[in-house]
LUMLUM-108553 format. One record per atom (N, C-alpha, C): x, y, z; residue in three letters. Coordinates in pm, 1 decimal. Example, Ala and Ser with C-alpha at 12.3 -4.5 7.8 and 13.67 -1.06 7.14 Angstrom:
<rs>
R     east    north       up   r
R   1319.0   -569.0    780.0 ALA
R   1230.0   -450.0    780.0 ALA
R   1320.0   -330.0    780.0 ALA
R   1285.0   -225.0    708.0 SER
R   1367.0   -106.0    714.0 SER
R   1290.0      3.0    787.0 SER
</rs>
This chain:
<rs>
R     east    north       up   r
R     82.2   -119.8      0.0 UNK
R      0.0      0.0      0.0 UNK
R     86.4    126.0      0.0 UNK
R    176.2    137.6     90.9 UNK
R    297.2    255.7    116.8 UNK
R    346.5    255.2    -42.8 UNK
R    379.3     91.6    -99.1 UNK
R    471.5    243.2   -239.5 UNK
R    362.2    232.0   -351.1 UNK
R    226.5    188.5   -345.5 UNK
R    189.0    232.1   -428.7 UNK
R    113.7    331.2   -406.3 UNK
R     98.5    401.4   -294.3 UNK
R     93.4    536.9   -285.6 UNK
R    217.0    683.3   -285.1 UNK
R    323.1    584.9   -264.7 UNK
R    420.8    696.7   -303.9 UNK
R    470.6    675.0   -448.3 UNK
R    426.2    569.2   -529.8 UNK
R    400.1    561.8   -692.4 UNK
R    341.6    689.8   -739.1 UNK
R    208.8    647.6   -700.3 UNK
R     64.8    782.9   -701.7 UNK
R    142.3    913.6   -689.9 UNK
R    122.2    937.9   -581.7 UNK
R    221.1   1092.3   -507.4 UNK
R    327.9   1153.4   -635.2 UNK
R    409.9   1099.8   -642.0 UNK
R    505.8   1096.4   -740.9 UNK
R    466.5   1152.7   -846.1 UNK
R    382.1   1069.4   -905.2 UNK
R    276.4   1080.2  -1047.4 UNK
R    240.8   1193.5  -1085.9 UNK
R    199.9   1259.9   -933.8 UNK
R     87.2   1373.5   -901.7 UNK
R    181.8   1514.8   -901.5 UNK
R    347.5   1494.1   -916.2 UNK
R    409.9   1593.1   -913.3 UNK
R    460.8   1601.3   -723.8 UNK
R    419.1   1524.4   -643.6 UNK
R    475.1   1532.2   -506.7 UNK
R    579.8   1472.8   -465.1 UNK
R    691.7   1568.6   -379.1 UNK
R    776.7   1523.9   -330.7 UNK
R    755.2   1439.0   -251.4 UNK
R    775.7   1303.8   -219.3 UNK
R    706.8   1244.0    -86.9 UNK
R    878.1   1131.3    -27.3 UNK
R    849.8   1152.5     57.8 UNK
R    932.3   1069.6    186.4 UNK
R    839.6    963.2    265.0 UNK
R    841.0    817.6    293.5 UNK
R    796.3    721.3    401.2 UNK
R    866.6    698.9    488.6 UNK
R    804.9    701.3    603.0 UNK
R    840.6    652.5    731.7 UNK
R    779.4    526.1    811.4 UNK
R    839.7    413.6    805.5 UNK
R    699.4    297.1    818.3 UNK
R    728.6    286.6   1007.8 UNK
R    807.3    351.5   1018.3 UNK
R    815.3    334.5   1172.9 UNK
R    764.1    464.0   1255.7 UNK
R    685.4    454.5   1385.6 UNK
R    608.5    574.2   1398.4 UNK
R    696.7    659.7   1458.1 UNK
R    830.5    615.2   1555.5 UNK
R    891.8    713.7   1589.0 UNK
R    985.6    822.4   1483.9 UNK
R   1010.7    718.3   1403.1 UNK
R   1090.5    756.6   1267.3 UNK
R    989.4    892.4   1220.5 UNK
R    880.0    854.7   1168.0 UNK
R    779.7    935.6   1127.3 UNK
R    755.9   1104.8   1216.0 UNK
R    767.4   1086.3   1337.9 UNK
R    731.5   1147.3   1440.0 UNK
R    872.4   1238.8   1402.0 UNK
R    974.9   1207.8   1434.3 UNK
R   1120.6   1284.5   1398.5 UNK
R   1132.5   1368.1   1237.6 UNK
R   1078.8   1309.4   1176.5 UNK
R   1055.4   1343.3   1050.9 UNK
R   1006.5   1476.3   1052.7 UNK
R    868.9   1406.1   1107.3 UNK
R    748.7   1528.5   1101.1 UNK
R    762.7   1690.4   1143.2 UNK
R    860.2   1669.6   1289.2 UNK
R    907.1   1729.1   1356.3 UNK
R   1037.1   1857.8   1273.6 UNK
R   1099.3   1799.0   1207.5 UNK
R   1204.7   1873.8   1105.9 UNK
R   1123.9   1979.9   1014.9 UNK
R   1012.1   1973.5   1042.1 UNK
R    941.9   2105.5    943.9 UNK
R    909.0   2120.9    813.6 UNK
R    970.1   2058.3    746.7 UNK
R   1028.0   2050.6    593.9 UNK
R    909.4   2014.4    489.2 UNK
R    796.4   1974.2    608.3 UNK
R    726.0   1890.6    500.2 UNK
R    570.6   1996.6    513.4 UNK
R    496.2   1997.4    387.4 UNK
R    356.9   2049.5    369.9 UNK
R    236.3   1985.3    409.9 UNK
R    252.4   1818.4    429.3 UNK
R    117.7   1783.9    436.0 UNK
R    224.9   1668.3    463.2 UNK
R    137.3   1588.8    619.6 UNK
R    199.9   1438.7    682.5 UNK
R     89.4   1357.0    640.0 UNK
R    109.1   1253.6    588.9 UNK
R    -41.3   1125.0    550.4 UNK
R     -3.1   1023.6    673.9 UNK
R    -94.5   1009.8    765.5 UNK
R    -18.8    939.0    871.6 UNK
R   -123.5    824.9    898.8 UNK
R    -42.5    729.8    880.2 UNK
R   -113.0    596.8    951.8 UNK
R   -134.3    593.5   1069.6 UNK
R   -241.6    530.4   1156.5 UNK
R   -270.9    480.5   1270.5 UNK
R   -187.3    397.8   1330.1 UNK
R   -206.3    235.4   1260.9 UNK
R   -133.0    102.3   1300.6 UNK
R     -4.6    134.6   1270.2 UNK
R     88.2    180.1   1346.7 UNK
R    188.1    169.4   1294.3 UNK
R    308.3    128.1   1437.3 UNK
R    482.2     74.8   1348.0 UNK
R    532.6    -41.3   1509.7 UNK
R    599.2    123.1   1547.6 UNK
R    638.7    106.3   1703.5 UNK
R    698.5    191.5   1825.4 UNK
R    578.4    310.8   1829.8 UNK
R    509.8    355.4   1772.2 UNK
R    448.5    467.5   1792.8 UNK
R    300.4    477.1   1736.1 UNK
R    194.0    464.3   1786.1 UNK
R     53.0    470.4   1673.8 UNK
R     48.0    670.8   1644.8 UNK
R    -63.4    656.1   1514.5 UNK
R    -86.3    764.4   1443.8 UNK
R   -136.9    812.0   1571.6 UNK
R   -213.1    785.8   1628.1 UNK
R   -299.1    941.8   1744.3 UNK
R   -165.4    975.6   1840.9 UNK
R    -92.4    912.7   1867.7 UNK
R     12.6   1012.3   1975.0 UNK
R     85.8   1074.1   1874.6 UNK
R    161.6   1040.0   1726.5 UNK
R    212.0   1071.4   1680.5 UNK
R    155.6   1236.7   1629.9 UNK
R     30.4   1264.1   1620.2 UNK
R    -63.7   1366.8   1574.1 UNK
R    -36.9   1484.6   1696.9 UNK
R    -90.7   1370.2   1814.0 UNK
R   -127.9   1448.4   1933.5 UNK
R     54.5   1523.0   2004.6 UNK
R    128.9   1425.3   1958.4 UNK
R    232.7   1526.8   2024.4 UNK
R    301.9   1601.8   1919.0 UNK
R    297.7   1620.9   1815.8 UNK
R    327.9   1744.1   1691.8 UNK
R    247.0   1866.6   1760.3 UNK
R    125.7   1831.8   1722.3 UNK
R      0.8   1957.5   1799.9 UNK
R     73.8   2011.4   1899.0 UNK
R     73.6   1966.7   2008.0 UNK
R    124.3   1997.8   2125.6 UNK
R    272.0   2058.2   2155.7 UNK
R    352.4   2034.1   2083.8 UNK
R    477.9   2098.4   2045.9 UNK
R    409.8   2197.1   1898.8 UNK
R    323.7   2234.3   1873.1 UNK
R    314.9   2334.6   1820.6 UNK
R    338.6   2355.1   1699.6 UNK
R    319.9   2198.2   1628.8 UNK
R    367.2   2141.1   1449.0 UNK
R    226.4   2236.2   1401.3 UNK
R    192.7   2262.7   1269.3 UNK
R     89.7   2344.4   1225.0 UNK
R     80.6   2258.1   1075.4 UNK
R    177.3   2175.7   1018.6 UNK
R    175.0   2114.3    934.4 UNK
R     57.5   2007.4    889.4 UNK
R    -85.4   2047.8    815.3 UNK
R   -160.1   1949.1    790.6 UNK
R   -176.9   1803.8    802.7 UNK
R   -213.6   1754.6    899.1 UNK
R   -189.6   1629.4    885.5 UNK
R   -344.0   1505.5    821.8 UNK
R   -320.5   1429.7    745.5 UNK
R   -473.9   1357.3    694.7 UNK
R   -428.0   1250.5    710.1 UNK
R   -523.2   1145.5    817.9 UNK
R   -503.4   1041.7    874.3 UNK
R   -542.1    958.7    749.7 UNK
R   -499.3    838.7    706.0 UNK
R   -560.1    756.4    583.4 UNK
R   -503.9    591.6    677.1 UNK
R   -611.7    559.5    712.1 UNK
R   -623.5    408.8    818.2 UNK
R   -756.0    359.5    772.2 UNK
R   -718.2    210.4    806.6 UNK
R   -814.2     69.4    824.1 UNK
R   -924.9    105.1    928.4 UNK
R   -898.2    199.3    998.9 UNK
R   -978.4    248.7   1152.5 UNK
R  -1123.7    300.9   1128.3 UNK
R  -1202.9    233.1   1053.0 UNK
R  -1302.2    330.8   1022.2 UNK
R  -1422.5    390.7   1153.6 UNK
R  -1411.5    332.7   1236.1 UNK
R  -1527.7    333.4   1348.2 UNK
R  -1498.7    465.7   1367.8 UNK
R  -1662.0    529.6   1415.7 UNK
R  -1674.2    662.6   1450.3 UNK
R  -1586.7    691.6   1584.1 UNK
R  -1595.4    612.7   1689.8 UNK
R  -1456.9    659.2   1778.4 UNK
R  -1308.0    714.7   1721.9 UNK
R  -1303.4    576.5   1628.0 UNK
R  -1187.5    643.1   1596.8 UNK
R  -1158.6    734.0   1430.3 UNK
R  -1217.5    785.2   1425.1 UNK
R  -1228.9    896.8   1350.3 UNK
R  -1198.4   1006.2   1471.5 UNK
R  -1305.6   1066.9   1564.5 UNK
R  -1329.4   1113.5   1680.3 UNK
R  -1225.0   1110.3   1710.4 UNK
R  -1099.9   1026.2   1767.1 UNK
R  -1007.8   1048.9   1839.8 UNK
R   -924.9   1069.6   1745.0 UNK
R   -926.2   1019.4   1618.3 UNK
R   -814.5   1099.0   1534.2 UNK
R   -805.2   1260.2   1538.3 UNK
R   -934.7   1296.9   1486.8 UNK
R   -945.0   1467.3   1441.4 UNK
R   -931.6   1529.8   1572.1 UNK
R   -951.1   1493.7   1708.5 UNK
R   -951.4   1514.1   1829.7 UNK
R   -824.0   1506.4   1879.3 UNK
R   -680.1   1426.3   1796.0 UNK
R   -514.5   1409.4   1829.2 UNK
R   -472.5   1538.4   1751.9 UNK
R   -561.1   1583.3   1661.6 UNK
R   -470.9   1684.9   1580.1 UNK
R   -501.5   1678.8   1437.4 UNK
R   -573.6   1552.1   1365.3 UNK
R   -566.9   1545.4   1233.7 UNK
R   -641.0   1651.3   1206.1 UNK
R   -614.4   1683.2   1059.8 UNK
R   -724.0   1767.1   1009.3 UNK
R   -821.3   1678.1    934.9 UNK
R   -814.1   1594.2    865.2 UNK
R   -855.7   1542.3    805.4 UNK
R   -829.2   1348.5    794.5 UNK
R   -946.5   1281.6    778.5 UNK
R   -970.1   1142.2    831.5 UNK
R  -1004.8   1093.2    719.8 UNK
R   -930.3   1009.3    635.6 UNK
R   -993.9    900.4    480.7 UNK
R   -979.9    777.6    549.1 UNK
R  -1085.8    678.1    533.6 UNK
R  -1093.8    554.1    571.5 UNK
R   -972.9    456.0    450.8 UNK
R   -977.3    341.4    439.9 UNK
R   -930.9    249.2    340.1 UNK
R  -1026.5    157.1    362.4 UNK
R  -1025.4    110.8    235.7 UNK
R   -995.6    154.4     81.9 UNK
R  -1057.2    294.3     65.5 UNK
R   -989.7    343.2    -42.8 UNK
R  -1027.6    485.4    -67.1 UNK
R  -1003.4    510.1   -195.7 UNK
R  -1052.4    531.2   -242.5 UNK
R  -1084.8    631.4   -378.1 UNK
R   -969.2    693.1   -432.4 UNK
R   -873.3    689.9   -544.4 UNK
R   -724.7    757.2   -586.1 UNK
R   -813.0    889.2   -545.0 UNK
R   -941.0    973.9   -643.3 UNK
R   -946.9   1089.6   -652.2 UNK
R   -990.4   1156.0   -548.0 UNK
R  -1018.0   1095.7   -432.6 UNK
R  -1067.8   1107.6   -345.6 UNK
R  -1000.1   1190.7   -247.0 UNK
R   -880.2   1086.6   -244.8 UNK
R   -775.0   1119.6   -205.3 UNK
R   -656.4   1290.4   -180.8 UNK
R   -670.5   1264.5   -375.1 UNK
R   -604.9   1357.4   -446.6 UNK
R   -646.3   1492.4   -413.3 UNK
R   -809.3   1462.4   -422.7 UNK
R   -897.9   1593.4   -372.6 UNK
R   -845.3   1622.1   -240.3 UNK
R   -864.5   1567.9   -128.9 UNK
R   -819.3   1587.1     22.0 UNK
R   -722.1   1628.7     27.4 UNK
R   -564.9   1664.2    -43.6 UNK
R   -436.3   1636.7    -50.3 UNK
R   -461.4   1787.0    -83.6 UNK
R   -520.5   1836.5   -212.7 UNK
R   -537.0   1955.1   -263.1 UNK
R   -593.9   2079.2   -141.1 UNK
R   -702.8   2007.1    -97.4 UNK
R   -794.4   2115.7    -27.6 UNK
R   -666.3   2138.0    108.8 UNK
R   -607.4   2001.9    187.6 UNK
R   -529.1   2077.9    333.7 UNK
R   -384.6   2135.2    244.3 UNK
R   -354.5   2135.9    122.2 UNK
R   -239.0   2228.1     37.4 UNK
R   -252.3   2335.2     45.0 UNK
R   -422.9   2384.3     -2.6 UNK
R   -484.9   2500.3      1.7 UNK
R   -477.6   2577.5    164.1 UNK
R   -529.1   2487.1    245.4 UNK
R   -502.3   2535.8    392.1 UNK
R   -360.1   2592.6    462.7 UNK
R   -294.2   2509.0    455.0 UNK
R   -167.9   2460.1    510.7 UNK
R   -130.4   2574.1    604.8 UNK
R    -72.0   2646.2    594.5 UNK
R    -58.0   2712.6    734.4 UNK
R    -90.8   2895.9    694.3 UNK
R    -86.6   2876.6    624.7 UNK
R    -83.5   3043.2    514.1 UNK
R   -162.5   3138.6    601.9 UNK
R   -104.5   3251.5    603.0 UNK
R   -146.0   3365.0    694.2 UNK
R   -215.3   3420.5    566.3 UNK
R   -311.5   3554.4    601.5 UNK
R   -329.3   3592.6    509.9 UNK
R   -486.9   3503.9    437.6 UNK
R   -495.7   3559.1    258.7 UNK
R   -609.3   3482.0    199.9 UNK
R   -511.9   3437.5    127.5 UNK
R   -600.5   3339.0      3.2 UNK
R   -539.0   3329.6   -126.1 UNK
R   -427.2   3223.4   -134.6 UNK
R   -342.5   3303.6   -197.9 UNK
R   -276.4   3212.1   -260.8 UNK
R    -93.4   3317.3   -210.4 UNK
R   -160.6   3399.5   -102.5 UNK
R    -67.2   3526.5    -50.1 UNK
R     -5.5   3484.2    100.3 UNK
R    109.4   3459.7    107.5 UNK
R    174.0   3454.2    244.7 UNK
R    163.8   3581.8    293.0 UNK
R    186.6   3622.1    425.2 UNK
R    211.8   3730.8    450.0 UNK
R    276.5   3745.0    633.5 UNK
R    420.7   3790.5    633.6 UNK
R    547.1   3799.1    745.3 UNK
R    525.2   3956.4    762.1 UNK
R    516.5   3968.5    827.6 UNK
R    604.5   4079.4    907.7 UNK
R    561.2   4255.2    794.3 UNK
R    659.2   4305.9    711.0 UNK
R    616.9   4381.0    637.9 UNK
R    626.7   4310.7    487.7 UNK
R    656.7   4215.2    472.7 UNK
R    655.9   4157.0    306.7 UNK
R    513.1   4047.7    293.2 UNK
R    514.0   4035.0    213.0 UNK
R    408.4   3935.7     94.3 UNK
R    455.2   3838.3     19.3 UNK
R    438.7   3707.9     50.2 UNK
R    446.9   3633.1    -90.1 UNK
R    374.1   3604.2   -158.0 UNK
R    360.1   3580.4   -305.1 UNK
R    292.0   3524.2   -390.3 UNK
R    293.6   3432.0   -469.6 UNK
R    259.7   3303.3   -426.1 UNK
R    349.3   3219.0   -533.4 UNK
R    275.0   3196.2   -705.1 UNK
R    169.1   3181.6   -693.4 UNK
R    133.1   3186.9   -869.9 UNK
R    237.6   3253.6   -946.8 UNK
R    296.8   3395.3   -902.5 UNK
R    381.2   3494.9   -916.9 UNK
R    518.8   3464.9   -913.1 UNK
R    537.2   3445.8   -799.7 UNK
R    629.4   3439.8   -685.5 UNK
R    735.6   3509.8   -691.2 UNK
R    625.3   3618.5   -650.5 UNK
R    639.9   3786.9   -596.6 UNK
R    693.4   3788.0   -465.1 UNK
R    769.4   3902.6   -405.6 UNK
R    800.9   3923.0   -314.5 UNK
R    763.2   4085.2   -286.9 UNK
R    656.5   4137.4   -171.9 UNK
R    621.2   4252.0   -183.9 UNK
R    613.2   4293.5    -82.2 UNK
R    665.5   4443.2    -12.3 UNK
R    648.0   4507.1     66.2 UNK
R    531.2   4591.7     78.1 UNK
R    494.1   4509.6    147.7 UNK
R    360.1   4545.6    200.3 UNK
R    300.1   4712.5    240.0 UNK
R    449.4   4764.3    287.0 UNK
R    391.6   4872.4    375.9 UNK
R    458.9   4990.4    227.1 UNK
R    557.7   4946.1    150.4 UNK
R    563.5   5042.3     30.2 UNK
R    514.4   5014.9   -108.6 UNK
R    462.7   4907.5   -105.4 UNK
R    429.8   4835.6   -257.4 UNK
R    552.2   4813.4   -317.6 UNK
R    675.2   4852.6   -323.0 UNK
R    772.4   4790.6   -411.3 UNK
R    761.4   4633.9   -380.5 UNK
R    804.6   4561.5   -505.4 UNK
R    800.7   4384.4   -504.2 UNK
R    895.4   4340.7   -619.7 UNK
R    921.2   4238.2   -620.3 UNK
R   1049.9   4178.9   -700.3 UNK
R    994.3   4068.2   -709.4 UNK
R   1016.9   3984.1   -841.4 UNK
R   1013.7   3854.3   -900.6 UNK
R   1136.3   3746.0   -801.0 UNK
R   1121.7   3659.8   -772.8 UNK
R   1175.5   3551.0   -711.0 UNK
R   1208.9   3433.3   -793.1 UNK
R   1372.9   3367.1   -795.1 UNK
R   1374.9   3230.3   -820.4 UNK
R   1264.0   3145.3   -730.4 UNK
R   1264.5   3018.6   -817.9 UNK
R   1158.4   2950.6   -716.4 UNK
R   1228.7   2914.8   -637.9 UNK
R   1365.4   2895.3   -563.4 UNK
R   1462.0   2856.0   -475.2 UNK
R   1429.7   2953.8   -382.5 UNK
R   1436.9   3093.9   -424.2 UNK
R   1444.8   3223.6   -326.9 UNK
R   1303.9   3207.5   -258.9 UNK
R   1188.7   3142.6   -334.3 UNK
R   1054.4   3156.9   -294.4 UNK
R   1057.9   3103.0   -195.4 UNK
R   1101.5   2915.6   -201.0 UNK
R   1048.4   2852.6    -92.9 UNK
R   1178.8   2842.9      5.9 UNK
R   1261.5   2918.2    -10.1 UNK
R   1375.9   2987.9     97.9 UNK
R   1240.0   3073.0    214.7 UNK
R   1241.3   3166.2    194.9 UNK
R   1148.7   3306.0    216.9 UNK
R   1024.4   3198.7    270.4 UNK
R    964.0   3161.2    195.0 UNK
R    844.2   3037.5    248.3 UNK
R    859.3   2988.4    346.2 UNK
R    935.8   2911.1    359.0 UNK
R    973.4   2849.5    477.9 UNK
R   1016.6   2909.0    611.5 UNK
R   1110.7   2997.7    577.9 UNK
R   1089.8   3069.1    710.1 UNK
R   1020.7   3130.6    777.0 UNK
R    870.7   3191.7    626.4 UNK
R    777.8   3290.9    663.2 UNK
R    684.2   3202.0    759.4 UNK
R    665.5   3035.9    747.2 UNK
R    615.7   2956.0    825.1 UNK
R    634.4   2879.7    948.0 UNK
R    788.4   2894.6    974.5 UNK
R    872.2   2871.1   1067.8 UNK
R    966.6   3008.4   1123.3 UNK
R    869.1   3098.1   1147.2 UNK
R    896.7   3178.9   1172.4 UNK
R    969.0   3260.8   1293.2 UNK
R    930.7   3121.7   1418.0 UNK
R    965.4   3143.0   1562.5 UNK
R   1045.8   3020.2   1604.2 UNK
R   1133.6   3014.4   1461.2 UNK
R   1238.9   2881.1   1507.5 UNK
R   1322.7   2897.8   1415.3 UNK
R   1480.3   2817.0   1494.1 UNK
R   1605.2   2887.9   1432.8 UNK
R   1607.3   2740.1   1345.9 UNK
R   1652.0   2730.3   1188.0 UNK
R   1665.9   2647.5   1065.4 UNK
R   1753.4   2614.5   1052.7 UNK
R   1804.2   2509.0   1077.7 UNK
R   1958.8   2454.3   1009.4 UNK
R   1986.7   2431.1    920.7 UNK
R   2097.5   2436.2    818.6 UNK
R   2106.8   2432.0    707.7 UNK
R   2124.6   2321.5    667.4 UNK
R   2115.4   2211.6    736.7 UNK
R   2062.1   2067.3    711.6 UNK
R   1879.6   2073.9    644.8 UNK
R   1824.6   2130.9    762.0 UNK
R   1698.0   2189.5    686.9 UNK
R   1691.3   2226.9    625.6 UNK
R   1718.4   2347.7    586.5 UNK
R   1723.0   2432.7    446.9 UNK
R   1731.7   2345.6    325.9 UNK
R   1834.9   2246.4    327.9 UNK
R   1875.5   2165.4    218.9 UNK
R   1774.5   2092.7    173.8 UNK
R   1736.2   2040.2    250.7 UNK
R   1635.9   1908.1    280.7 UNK
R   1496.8   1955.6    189.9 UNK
R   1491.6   2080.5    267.0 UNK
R   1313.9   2163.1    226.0 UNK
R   1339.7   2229.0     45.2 UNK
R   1464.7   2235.7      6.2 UNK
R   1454.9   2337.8   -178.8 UNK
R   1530.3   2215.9   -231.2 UNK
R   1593.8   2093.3   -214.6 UNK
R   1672.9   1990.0   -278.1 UNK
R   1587.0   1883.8   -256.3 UNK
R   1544.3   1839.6   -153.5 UNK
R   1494.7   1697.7   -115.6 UNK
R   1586.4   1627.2     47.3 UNK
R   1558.0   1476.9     26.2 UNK
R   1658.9   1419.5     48.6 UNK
R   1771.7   1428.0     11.9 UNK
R   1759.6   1377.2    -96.7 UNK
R   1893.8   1354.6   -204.6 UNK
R   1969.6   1486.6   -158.0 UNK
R   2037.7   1517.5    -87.1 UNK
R   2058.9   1675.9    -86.8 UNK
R   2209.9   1675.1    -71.7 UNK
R   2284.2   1605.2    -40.4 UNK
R   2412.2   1605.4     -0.7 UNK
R   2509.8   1712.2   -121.1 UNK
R   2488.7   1705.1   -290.4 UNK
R   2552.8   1767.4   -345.0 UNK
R   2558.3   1920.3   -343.7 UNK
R   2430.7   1935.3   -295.7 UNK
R   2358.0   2050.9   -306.6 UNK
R   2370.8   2191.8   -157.5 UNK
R   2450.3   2081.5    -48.7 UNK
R   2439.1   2136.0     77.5 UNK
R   2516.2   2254.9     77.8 UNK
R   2634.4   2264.8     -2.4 UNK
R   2692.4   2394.2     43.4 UNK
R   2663.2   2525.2    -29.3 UNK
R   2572.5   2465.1   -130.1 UNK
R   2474.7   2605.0   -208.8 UNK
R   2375.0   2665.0   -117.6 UNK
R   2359.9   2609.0     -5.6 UNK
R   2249.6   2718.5     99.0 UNK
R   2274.5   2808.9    143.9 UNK
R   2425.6   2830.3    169.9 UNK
R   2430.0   2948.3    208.4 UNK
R   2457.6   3074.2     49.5 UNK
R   2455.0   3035.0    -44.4 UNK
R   2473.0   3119.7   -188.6 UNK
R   2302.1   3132.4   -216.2 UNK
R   2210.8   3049.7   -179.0 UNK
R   2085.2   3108.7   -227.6 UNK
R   2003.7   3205.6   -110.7 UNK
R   2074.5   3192.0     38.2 UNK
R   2063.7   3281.6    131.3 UNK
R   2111.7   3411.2     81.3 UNK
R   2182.5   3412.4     35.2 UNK
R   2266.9   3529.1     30.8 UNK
R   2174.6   3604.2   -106.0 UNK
R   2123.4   3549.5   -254.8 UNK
R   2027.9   3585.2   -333.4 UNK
R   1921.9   3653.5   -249.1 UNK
R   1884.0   3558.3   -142.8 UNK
R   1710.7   3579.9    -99.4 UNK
R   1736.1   3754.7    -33.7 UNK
R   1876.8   3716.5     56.1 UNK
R   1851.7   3860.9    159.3 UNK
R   1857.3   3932.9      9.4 UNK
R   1934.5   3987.8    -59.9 UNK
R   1916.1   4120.0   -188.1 UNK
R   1799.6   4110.5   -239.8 UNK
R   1736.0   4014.9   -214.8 UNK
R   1603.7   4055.6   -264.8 UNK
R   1489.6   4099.9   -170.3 UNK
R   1535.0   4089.2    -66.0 UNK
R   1464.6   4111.8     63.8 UNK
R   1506.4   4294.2    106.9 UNK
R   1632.4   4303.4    111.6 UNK
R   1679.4   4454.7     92.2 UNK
R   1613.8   4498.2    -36.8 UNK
R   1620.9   4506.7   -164.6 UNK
R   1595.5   4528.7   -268.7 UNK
R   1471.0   4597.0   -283.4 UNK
R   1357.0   4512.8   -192.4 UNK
R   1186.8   4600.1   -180.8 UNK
R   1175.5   4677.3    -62.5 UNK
R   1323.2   4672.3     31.0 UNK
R   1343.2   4775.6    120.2 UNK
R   1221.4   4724.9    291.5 UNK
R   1270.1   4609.1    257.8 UNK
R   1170.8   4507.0    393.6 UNK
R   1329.5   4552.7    502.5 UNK
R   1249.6   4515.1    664.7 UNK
R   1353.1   4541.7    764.1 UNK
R   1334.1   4394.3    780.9 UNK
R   1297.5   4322.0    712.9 UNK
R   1327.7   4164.8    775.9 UNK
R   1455.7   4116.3    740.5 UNK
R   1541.7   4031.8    837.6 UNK
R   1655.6   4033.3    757.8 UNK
R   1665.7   3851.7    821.6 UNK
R   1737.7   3794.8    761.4 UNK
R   1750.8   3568.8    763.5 UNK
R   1926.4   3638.3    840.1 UNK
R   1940.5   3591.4    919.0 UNK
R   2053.2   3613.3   1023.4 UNK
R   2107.6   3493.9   1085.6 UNK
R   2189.6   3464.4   1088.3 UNK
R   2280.6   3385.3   1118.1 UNK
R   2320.3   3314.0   1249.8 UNK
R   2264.4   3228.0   1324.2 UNK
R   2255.5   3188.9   1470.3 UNK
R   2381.6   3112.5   1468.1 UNK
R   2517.2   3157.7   1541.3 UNK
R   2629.9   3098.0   1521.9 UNK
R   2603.1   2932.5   1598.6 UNK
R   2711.4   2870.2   1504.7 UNK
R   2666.3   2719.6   1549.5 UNK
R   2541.6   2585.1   1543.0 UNK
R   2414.8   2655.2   1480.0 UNK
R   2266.2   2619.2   1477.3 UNK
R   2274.7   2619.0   1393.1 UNK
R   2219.3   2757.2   1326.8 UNK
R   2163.3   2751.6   1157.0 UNK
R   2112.2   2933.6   1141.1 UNK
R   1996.4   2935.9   1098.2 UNK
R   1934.1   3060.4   1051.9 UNK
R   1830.9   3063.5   1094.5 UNK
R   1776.0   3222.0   1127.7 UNK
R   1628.6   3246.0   1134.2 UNK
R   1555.1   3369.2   1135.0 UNK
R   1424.1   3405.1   1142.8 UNK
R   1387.0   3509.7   1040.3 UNK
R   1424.2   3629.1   1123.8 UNK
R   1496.1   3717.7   1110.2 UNK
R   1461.9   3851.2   1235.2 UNK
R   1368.1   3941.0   1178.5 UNK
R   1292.4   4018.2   1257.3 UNK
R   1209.3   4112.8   1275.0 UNK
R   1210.2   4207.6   1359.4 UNK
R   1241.5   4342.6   1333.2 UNK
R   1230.7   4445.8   1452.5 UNK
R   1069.8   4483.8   1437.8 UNK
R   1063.7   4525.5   1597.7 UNK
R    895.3   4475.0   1643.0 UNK
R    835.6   4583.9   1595.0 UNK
R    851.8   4694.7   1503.3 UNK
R    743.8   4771.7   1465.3 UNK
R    698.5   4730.0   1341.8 UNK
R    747.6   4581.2   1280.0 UNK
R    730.2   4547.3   1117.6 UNK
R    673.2   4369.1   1153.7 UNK
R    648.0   4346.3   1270.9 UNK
R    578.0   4231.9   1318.8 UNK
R    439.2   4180.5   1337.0 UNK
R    379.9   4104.4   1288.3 UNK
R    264.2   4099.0   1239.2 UNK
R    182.1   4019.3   1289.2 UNK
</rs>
């Protein structure tokens, strides 16, 4: 069932990662990196409802859609009640699916309406993927690297990023060739971040990694 849904996924244009072990999953989840968790119930060292319920609780915001054998109304109930947003029984429907996947994409953590992030004094846009100061209207076109640079932090906003992360979230896994280009597409994002004349600035936590600063009259 696992790879012929990460067959599917794939198909569909999604990056996807499995975790068949729940603590594994749970550590995963935890790294930030990801848009939407599909989380099993039955699963060995850890079941789906603690795995839900302690993301929530540490303060994960990352969509999660339970897809389990579990169909009984309890446990639906205690799923959406651990944290899920969303509950598909099995067997299930490919489009069914696909649909559910779309609509918590649409959700996902996005401040703001639309299809518009919105930090501090800037804007993103990704149809665009614009970068706009909000409080002057100047805005600049974005690599899609610079986008989901800026993205990611605009969503992880009150936590410092390692550049293990960083890698992980604009490369993939596969990321090892790619690791010492994070700090060269950091360095793109801030000129484009100066450039529309934002006071937000991606700063450098010696030893850790990176994270977003904001002086508090441009905080949102």
């Amino acid at each position: 069932m696992a790879e012929a849904l990460l067959a599917l996924l794939k198909q569909e244009g999604y990056d996807v990662d499995w975790h068949a072990d729940g603590t594994e999953a749970l550590l995963a989840a935890q790294s930030g990196i990801y848009d939407i968790i599909v989380l099993d119930v039955m699963l060995p060292s850890q079941d789906g409802f603690s795995i839900a319920h302690e993301l929530r609780r540490a303060g994960t915001a990352t969509p999660i859609l339970m897809l389990t054998a579990r169909g009984e109304l309890e446990d639906k109930v205690r799923g959406l009640d651990s944290g899920a947003d969303d509950y598909l029984v099995k067997p299930f429907l490919t489009a069914e699916l696909l649909a559910r996947l779309r609509a918590l994409s649409r959700r996902g953590g996005t401040a703001g309406s639309g299809d518009e992030l919105s930090v501090g004094d800037i804007a993103l846009d990704e149809p665009t993927l614009t970068l706009r100061n909000t409080q002057t209207g100047e805005s600049v076109r974005l690599s899609d690297k610079e986008f989901r640079i800026l993205e990611y932090f605009a969503r992880n906003r009150n936590r410092i990023l390692t550049r293990e992360q960083l890698a992980q979230r604009i490369w993939g896994n596969n990321c090892d060739a790619e690791y010492n280009k994070v700090e060269v597409y950091l360095t793109f994002t801030r000129k484009k971040l100066a450039f529309v004349d934002s006071r937000i600035q991606i700063k450098a936590v010696r030893g850790i990694g990176y994270e977003l600063h904001m002086p508090d009259e441009v905080l949102s």
